[in-house]
N, C-alpha and C positions, 0 to 999 in steps of 0.2 A: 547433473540432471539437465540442466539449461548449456546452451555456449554462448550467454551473455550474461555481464555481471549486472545484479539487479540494481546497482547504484552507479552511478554515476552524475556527481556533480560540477559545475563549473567554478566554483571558488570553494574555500574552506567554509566548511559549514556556519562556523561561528561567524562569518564575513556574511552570507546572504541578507541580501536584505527581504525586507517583508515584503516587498511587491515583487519579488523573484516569480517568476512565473515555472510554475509546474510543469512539467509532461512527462508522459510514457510513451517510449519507440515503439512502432510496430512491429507484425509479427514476421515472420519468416525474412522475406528478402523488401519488405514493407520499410525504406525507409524514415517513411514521415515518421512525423513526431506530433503529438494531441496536448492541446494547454489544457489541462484539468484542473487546476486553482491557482491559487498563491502561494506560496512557499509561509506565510504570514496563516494563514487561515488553518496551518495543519497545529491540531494541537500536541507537543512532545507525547509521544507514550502511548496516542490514541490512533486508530485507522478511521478512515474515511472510504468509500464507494466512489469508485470512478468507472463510465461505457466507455471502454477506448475499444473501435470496430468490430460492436456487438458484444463484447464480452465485459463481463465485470470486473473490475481489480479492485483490490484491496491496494490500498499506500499509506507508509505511516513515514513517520519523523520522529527519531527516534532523541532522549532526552540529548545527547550528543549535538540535533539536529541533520545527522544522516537521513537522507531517504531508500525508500525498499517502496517495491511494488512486487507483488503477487496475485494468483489470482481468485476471488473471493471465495470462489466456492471448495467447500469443505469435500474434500476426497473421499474421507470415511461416510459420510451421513448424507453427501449428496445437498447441503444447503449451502445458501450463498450467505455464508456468515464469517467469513478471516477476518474482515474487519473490526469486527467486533470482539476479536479475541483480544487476552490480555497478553503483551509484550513485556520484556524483560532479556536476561541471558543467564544461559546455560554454559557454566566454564567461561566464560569470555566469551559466547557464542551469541550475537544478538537474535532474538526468537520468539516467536507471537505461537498462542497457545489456542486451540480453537476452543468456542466455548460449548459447543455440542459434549464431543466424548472426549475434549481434554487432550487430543494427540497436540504434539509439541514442532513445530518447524522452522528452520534457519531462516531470518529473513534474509539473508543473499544470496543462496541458492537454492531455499526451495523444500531441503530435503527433509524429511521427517527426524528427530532427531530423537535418539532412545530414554530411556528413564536412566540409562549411567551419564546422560549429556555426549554418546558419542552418535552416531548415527546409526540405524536401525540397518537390518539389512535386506530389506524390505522397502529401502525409501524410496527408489527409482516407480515403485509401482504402483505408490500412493502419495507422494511428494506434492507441492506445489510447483508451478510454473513462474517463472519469476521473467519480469517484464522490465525491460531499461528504463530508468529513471532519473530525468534531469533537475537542475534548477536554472533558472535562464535569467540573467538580472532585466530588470524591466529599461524596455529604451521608453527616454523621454520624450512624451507626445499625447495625441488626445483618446488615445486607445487605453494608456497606462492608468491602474486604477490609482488614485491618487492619497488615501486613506484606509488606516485597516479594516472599516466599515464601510468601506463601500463594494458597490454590488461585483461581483466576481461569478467564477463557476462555481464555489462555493453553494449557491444554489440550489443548482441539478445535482450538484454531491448529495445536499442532504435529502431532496426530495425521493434519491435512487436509494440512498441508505434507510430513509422511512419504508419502501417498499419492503426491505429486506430485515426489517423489527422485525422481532420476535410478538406475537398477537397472545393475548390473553383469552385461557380456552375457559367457555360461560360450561359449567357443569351445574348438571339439575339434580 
């Protein structure tokens, strides 16, 4: 579906350190790259919300410590919620589940994956988009955060991920 792979890291996972700093590549022939948090601030298992040029991704860290980026918004339902979905794998397949209508997707490529754990055939046309994703070890100096608690993009992650909460409907 994509022709990049959605991970890409610079040392073995288990080696990063917490102040590794995050990014997602751009899109087509875009090569910049966008610091989005910590490598430290991603919690294993969970997604987080990052605007990398207008768009929204999802990124998770998986318990491995791999990362994936995709991008939030749900194909089927039209909401910006992959984030929020529950991760795990299928077959040895690492895969975030969305929490709308429960379809199932690889997080390295994107594609929809079927209820036998193989691929749907149908994935190219409702699939996720999967976005390059680094970890970058932090250089020493007065820009590097220096603490797991200290202020980061972690921030704007959650303030964009509040947006995209699920809202509690008042019935009368």
């Amino acid at each position: 579906m994509n022709d990049h792979p959605s991970t890409l890291l610079t040392a073995p996972p288990g080696r990063l350190h917490p102040d590794a700093r995050v990014e997602i590549g751009g899109t087509g022939g875009d090569t910049a790259w966008t610091a989005v948090c910590r490598y430290g601030d991603l919690t294993p298992g969970r997604g987080v919300t990052a605007l990398v040029a207008g768009r929204q991704v999802a990124v998770f860290r998986d318990e491995n410590g791999t990362l994936y980026a995709l991008d939030n918004r749900d194909p089927v339902s039209g909401a910006y919620v992959i984030s929020r979905g529950i991760t795990g794998s299928v077959g040895g397949v690492p895969v975030v589940t969305s929490p709308m209508y429960k379809e199932t997707y690889d997080l390295r490529t994107g594609v929809r994956v079927g209820e036998d754990g193989g691929e749907d055939g149908g994935a190219t046309a409702d699939g996720l988009r999967t976005w390059p994703v680094r970890a970058v070890h932090p250089v020493p100096g007065p820009e590097a955060p220096s603490a797991p608690g200290s202020p980061s993009a972690m921030t704007a992650l959650a303030a964009l991920s509040a947006l995209a909460a699920p809202r509690a409907l008042e019935t009368r």
